[in-house]
BALOMAR-533094 format. One line per 5 residues: number of its first residue (from 1); their letters; for each residue x, y, z of C-alpha. Coordinates in steps of 0.2 Angstrom, whole numbers, m for minus. Layout:
<recs>
NUM) A) X:Y:Z ~ ... .
</recs>
This chain:
<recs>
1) XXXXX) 0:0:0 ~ 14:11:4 ~ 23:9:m14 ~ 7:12:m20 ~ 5:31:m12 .
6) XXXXX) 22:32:m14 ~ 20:31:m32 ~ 5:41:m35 ~ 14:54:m24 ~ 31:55:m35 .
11) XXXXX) 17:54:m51 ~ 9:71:m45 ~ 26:79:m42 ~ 33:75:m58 ~ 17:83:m66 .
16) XXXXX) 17:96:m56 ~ 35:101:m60 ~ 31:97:m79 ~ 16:110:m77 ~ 28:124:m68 .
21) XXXXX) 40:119:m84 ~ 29:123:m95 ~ 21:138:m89 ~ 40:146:m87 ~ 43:142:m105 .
26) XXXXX) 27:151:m111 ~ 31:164:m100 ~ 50:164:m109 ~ 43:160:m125 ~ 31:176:m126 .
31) XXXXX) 45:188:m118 ~ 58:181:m133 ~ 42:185:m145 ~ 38:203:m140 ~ 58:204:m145 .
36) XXXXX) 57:197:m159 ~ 58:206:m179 ~ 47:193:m186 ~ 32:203:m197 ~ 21:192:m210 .
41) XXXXX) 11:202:m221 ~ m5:190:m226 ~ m13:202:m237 ~ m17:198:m255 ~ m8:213:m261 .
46) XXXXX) 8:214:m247 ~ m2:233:m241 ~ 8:231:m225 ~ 25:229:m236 ~ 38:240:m242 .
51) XXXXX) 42:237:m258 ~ 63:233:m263 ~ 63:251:m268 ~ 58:257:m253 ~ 70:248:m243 .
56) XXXXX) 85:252:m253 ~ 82:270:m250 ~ 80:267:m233 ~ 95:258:m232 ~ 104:271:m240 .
61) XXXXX) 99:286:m229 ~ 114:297:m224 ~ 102:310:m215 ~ 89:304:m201 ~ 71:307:m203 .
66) XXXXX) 59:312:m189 ~ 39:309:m195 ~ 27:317:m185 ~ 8:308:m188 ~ m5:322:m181 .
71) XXXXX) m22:313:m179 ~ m35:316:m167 ~ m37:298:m159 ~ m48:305:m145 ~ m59:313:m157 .
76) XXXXX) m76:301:m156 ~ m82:311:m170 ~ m67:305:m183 ~ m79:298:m199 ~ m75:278:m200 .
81) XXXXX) m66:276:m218 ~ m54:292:m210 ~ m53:280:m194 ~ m47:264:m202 ~ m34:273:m215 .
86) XXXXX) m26:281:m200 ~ m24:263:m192 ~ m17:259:m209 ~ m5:275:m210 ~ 0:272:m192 .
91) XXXXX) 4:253:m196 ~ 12:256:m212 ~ 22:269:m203 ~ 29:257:m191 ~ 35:246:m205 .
96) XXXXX) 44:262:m212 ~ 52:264:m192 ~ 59:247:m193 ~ 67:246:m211 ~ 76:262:m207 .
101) XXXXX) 84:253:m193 ~ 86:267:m181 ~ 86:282:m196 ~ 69:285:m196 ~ 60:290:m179 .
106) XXXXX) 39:290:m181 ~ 29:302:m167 ~ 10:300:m163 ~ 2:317:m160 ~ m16:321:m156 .
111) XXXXX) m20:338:m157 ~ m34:340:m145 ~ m44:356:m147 ~ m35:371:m139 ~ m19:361:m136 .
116) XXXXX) 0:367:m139 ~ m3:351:m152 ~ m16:358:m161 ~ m6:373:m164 ~ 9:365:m168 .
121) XXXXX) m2:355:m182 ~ m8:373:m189 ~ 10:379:m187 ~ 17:367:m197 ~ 1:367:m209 .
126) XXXXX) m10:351:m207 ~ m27:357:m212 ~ m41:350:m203 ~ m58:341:m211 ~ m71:351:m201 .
131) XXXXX) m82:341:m196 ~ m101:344:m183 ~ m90:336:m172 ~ m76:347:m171 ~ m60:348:m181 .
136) XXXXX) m51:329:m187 ~ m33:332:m190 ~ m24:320:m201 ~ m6:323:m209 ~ 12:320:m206 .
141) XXXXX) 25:332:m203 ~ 45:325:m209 ~ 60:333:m203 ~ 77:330:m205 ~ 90:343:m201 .
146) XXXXX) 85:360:m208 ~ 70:354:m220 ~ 54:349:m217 ~ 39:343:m228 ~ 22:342:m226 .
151) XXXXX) 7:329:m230 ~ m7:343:m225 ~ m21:329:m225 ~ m20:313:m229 ~ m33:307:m242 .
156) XXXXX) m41:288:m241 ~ m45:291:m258 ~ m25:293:m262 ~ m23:277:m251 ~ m13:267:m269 .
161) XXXXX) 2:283:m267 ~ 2:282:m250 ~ 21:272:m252 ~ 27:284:m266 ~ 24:299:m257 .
166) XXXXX) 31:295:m240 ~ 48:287:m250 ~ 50:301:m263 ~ 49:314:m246 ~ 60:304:m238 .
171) XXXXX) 73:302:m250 ~ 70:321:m256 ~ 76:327:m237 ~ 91:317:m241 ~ 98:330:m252 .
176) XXXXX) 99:348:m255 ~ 98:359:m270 ~ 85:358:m283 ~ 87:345:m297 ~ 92:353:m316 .
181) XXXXX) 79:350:m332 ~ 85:355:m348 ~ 69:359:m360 ~ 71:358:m380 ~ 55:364:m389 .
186) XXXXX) 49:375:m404 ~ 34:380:m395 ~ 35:398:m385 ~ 35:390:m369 ~ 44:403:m359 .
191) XXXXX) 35:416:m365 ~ 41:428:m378 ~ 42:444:m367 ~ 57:454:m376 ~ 58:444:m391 .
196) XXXXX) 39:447:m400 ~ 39:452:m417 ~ 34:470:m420 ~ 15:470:m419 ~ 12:456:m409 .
201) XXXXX) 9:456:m391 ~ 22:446:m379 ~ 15:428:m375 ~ 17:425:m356 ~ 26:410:m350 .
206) XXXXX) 16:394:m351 ~ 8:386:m332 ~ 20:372:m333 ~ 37:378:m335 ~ 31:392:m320 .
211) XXXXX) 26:381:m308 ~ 41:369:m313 ~ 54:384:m307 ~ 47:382:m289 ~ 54:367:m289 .
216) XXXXX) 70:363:m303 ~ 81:372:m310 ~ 75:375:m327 ~ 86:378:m342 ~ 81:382:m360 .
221) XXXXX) 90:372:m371 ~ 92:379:m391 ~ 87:368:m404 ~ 101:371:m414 ~ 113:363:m398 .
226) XXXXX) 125:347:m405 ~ 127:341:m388 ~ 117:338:m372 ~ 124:340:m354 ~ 124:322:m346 .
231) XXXXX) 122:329:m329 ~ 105:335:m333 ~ 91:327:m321 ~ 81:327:m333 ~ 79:332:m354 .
236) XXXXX) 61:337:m360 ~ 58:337:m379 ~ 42:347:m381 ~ 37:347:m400 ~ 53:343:m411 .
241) XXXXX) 46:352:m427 ~ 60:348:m440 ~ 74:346:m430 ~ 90:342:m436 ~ 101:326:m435 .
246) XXXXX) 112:334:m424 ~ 102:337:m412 ~ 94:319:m414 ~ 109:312:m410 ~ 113:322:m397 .
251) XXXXX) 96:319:m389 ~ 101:298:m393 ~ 119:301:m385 ~ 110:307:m369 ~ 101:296:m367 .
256) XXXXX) 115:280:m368 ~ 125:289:m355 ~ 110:288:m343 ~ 97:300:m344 ~ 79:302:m344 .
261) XXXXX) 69:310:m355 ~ 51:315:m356 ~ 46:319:m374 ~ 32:326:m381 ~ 26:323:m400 .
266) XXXXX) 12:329:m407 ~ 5:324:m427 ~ m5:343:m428 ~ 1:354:m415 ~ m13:368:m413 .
271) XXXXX) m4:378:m400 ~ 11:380:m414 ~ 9:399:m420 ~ 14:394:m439 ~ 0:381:m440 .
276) XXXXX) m13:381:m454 ~ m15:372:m468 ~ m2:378:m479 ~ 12:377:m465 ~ 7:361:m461 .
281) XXXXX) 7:352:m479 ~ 22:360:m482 ~ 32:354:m465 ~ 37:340:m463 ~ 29:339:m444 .
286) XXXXX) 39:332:m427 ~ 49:315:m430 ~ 62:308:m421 ~ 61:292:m432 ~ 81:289:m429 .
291) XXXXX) 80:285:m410 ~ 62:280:m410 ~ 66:265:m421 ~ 81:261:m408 ~ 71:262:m394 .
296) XXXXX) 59:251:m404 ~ 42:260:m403 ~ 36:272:m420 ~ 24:284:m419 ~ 16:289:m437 .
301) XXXXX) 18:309:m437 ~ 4:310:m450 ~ m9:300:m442 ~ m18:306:m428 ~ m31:295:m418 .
306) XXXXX) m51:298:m419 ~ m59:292:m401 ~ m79:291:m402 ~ m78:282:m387 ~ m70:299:m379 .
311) XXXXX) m74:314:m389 ~ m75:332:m380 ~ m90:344:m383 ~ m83:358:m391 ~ m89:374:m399 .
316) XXXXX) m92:377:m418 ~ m91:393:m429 ~ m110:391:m430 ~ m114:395:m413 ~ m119:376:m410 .
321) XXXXX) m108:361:m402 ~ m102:345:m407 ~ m94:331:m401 ~ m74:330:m408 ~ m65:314:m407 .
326) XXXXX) m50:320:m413 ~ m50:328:m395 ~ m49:315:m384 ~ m55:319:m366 ~ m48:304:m357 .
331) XXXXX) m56:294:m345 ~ m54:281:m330 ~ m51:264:m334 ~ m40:271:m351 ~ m28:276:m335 .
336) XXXXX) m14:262:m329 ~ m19:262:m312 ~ m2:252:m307 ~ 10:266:m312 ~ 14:280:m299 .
341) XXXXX) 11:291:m315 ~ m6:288:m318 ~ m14:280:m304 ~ m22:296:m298 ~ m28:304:m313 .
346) XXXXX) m46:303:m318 ~ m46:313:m334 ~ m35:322:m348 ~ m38:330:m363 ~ m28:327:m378 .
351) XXXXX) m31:339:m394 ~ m26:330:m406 ~ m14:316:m402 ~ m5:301:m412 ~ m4:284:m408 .
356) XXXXX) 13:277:m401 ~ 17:259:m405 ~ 29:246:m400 ~ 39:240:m417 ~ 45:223:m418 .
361) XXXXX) 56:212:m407 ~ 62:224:m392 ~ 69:217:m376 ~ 65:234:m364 ~ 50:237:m354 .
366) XXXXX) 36:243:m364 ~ 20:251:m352 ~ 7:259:m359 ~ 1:274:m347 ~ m14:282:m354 .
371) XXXXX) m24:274:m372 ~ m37:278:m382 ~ m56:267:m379 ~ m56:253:m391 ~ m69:264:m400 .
376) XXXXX) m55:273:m412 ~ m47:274:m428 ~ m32:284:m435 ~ m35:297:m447 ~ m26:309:m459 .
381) XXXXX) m21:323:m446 ~ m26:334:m458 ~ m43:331:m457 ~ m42:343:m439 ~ m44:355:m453 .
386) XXXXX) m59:348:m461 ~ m71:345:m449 ~ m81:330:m437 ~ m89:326:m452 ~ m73:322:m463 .
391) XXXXX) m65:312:m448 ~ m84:301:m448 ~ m83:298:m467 ~ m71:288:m466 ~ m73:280:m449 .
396) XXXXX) m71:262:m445 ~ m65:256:m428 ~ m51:248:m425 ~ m58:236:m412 ~ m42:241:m401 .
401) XXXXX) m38:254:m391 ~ m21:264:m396 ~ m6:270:m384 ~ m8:289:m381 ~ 6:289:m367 .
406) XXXXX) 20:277:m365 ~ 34:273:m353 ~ 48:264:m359 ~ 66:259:m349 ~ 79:250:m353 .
411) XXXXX) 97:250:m360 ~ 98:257:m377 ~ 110:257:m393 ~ 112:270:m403 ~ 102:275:m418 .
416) XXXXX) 119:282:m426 ~ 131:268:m426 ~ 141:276:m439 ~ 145:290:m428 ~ 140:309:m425 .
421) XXXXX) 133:314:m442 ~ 140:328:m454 ~ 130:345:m453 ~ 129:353:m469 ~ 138:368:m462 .
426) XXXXX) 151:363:m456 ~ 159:380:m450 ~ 140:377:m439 ~ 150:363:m430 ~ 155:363:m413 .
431) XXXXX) 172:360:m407 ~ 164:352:m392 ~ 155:342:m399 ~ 167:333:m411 ~ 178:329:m396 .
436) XXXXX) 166:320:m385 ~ 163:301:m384 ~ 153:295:m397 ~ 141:279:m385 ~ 135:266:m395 .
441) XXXXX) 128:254:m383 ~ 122:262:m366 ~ 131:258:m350 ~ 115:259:m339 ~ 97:257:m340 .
446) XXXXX) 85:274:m344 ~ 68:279:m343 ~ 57:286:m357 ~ 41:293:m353 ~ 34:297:m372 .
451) XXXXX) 17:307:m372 ~ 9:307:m392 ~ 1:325:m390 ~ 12:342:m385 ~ m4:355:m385 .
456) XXXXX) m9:348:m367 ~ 6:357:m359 ~ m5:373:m367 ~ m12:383:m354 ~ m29:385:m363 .
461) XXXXX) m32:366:m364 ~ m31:363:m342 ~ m32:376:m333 ~ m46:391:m332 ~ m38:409:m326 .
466) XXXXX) m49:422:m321 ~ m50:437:m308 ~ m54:438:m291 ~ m55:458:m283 ~ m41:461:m293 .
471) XXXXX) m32:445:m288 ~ m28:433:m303 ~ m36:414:m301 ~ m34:398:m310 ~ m44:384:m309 .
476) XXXXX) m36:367:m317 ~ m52:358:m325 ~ m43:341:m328 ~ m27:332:m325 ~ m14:338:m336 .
481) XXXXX) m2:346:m325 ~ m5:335:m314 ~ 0:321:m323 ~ 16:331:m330 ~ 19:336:m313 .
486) XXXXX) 18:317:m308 ~ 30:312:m324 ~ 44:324:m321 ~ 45:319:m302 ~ 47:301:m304 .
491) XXXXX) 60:303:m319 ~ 71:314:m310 ~ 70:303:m294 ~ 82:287:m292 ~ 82:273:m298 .
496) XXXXX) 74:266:m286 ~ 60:278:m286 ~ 58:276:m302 ~ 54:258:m298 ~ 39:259:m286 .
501) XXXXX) 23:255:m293 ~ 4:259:m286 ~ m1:251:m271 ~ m17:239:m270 ~ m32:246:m260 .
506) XXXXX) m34:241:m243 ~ m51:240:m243 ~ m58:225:m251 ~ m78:219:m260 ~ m89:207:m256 .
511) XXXXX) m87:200:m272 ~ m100:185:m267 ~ m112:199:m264 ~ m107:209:m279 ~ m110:196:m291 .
516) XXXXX) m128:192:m283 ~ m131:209:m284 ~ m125:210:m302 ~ m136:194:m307 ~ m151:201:m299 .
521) XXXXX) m150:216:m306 ~ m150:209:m325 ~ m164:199:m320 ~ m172:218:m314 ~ m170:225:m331 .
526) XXXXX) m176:211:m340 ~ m192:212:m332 ~ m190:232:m332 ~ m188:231:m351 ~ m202:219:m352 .
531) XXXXX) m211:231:m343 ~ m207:245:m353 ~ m210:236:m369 ~ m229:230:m363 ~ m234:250:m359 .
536) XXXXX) m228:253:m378 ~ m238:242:m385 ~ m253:247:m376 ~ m253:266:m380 ~ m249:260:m398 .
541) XXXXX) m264:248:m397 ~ m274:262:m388 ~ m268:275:m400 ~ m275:262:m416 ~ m293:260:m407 .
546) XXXXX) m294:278:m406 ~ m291:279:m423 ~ m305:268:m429 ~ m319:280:m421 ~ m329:293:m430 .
551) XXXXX) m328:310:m424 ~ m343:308:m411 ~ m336:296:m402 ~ m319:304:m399 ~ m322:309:m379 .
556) XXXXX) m331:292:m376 ~ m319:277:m371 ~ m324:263:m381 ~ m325:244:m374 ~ m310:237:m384 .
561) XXXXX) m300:252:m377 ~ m306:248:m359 ~ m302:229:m362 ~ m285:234:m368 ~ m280:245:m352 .
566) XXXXX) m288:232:m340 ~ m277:218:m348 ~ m261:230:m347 ~ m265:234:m328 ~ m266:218:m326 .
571) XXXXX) m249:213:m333 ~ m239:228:m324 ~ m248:219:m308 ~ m240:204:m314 ~ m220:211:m319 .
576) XXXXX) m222:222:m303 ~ m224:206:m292 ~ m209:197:m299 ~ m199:212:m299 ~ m202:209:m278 .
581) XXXXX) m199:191:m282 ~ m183:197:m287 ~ m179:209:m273 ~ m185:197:m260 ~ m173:184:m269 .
586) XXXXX) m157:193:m269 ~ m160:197:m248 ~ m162:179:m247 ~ m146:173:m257 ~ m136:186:m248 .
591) XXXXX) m144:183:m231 ~ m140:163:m233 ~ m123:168:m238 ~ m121:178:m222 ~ m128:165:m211 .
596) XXXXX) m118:150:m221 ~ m103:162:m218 ~ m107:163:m197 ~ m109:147:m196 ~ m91:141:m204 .
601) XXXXX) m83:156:m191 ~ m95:150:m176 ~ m96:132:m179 ~ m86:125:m191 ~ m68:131:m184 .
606) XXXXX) m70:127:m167 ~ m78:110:m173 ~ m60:107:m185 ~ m53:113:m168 ~ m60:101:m156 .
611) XXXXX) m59:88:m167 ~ m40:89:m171 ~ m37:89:m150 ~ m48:72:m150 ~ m38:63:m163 .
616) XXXXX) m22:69:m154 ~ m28:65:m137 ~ m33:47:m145 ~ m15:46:m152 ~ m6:52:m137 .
621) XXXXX) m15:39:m127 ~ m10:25:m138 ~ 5:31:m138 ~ 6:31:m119 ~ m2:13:m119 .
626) XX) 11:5:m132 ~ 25:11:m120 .
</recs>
């Protein structure tokens, strides 16, 4: 008897001890965890996840970066989608804090109302959304050393830039002075103020080139240049209108040592002060057919693409409007929404634009930005002259959509393998330029963002300037600049920059649901349709009995016609009770769906569960009795 109790005794100590065991590791366990770097990112898109790019530059930090996030947490008045995109900033944040590895510190403000946080957020320039509630502050602050930029608010609907912006600010407090971008064009783009023929009035600088001096260092470059400075940031070629084979190759040279380029063709540029029809059968338009061919992409320069699916309602001499589809207005899906470039835009307009295409075998990358709707046709440019009706004469779809905007990177050879070609002058040739490398294979990749139209850089065609008490206004009525804006940042960032793409959306459909909803409401317009058809047929029926009576009968409803409108009340009665068949239908489907979905999160996991301990309880004790 003693062995006995002697034995159970030692049993219960030795489980006892394995219990205290085992609670100390938990207890170990969970403190090495809280320790630990390990991050999974489950999400179908990686939303959590900085991209390679990201981390590169984060890596490559020399200057620390401080983010401030001011959000007003304790504000129960913060609408929900701007609730759950802070928990989103705040968590995407903390992935940014630990990639820079000690470089980049994140802050958590909440600028209560009258607080010293709440003046520091209108110090530093976070706008408020004002809401019944009070004021929801929701914008980051980033300093490092002297600078400091600003997010003012931060938009859910901006939620796919969300990475871009955050690493292009990053990486812009990394360095100081203002990038350099050369721009070649035969368009008045910097205005003509002391250079207007005698008579005309001086053209004014146009919106773009303004707004990019706050930023760059802007440089006009002649179009009679033979060589291109390789330390540009960036080389714009706005409208090459007959240029010249030097300055062809001197646009190809640049490129091979490195540089980006952000060009600008047009196949009829209205905004050109020698256009008309004379001018424009006599000249031989903008073609860089040389390097274009290289790069393997061609771009017609006497073809210009008609888009009925797009056209934009413009005035005519008569006092009337019509729809032009040789002005595109560009529209939603015709955007790529996984480019940084484009993802954001929602519309354009193109006056008169060509189609870019990819020639041939060609090993770079190849991304359309913006294209025409698959409603669309090319057409003599000429016929911008012409008229709507001469571009419809002709008219057949193509059955495709064509590539308005393109971006294009990759190594490159020259187009001049031969070397620099002879000028006809040759006292016109530069010293400079006949000593200088000739490149015939590039040593690095470049980016080429090609754009088919030149007239959207004109003012006119985005952006509406008026007076307000003697203060001048402008109003931008679609995204041109934006999109320029969007172009020139990206090229004259890194290469890793250069490299991010659009993020995914957070926020996912019900895409069960959706497709319920979609099924049902087919099966609601086929009855509406059938609906709609019945009361046709009535009045027309009502409308032939009415006919068959003489002149005294004409305030008297005759029994035929009172037969007719019984039998259609009767039939609406009968569409409108299945149209409610329908409606009661789709609650069902998506109620069972709802209630099947419950149950597998109430019942069916904990069932898998339980079962799964049960099958290794039965092992374990088998195990145990074997031994």
């Amino acid at each position: 008897m003693a062995t006995g109790k002697g034995y159970d005794y030692k049993k219960a100590l030795v489980s006892v001890t394995g219990l205290a065991l085992l609670f100390l590791v938990l207890i170990f366990v969970n403190i090495i965890a809280s320790y630990a770097t390990i991050r999974w990112d489950a999400t179908e898109d990686n939303a959590y996840s900085l991209s390679d790019g990201t981390r590169h530059i984060l890596d490559t930090m020399t200057e620390p970066v401080t983010i401030k996030f001011f959000y007003s947490r304790s504000n129960p008045d913060v609408p929900a989608n701007i609730k759950v995109y802070a928990k989103h900033v705040e968590d995407f944040l903390s992935e940014y804090r630990h990639e820079g590895k000690g470089r980049i510190k994140v802050e958590m403000v909440d600028p209560k109302p009258d607080s010293d946080e709440e003046e520091w957020a209108q110090k530093y320039g976070v706008e408020p959304m004002r809401t019944p509630g009070g004021k929801v502050y929701c914008g980051l602050v980033f300093f490092s050393a002297d600078q400091e930029e600003v997010i003012p608010w931060l938009d859910p609907a901006k939620e796919q830039m969300l990475e871009y912006d955050l690493t292009s600010i990053i990486q812009g407090l990394q360095t100081t002075g203002k990038k350099v971008v050369g721009i070649i064009s035969s368009l008045p783009v910097f205005g003509t103020k002391g250079r207007a023929m005698p008579g005309q009035a001086p053209e004014e600088e146009w919106l773009f080139v303004t707004e990019m001096k706050k930023i760059y260092d802007v440089r006009a470059i002649s179009p009679l240049v033979q060589t291109i400075d390789s330390s540009l940031d960036l080389l714009m070629v706005v409208y090459p209108k007959n240029i010249s084979s030097q300055l062809e190759y001197a646009i190809d040279q640049y490129v091979l040592s490195g540089g980006n380029a952000l060009i600008f063709m047009d196949p009829l540029c209205v905004s050109d002060r020698e256009a008309g029809q004379q001018q424009f059968l006599r000249s031989s338009g903008t073609s860089l057919d040389k390097v274009f061919k290289a790069w393997g992409i061609s771009m017609d320069p006497a073809k210009a693409v008609a888009d009925f699916g797009q056209p934009t309602r413009v005035s005519t001499g008569s006092n009337s409007t019509e729809d032009n589809p040789l002005m595109i207005s560009a529209r939603g899906e015709v955007f790529n929404r996984k480019d940084v470039v484009t993802a954001g835009l929602e519309s354009m307009l193109f006056p008169v634009a060509g189609a870019i295409e990819k020639t041939g075998y060609m090993d770079h990358e190849f991304e359309p930005l913006v294209d025409s709707s698959a409603n669309a046709a090319l057409t003599d440019a000429f016929n911008a002259f012409l008229g709507v009706e001469a571009v419809k004469k002709g008219f057949v779809p193509a059955g495709k959509s064509f590539n308005l905007v393109v971006y294009v990177r990759g190594t490159f050879k020259t187009a001049f393998p031969e070397g620099r070609p002879k000028s006809e002058d040759p006292a016109a040739e530069s010293p400079e330029a006949l000593k200088g490398p000739h490149l015939k294979e590039a040593k690095k990749a470049s980016t080429l963002i090609i754009v088919s139209d030149a007239d959207m850089l004109a003012d006119q065609f985005y952006v509406q300037r008026g007076n307000f008490f003697g203060l001048p206004v402008s109003e931008m009525f679609n995204d041109n600049l934006n999109f320029f804006s969007n172009a020139a940042e990206i090229l004259t960032g890194s290469e890793d920059l250069i490299g991010l793409r659009s993020r995914g959306k957070l926020e996912r459909p019900f895409t069960a649901v959706l497709e319920l909803k979609r099924k049902a409401q087919e099966r609601w317009l086929s009855k509406e349709n059938e609906l709609v058809k019945q009361i046709e047929e009535t009045n027309q029926k009502l409308r032939q009995l009415e006919q068959q009576k003489d002149g005294s009968q004409k305030m008297i409803i005759s029994p035929e016609q009172e037969a007719e409108v019984a039998r259609f009340k009767e039939e609406r009665q009968k569409i409108n009770g299945q149209l409610k068949e329908v409606r009661k239908n789709l609650r069902s489907e998506i109620e069972n769906l709802g209630a099947t979905l419950k149950g597998i999160n109430i019942f069916l996991m904990p069932f898998l569960v339980a079962i799964t301990g049960i099958v290794f309880a039965i092992y374990r004790q088998r195990k145990i009795r074997r031994k």
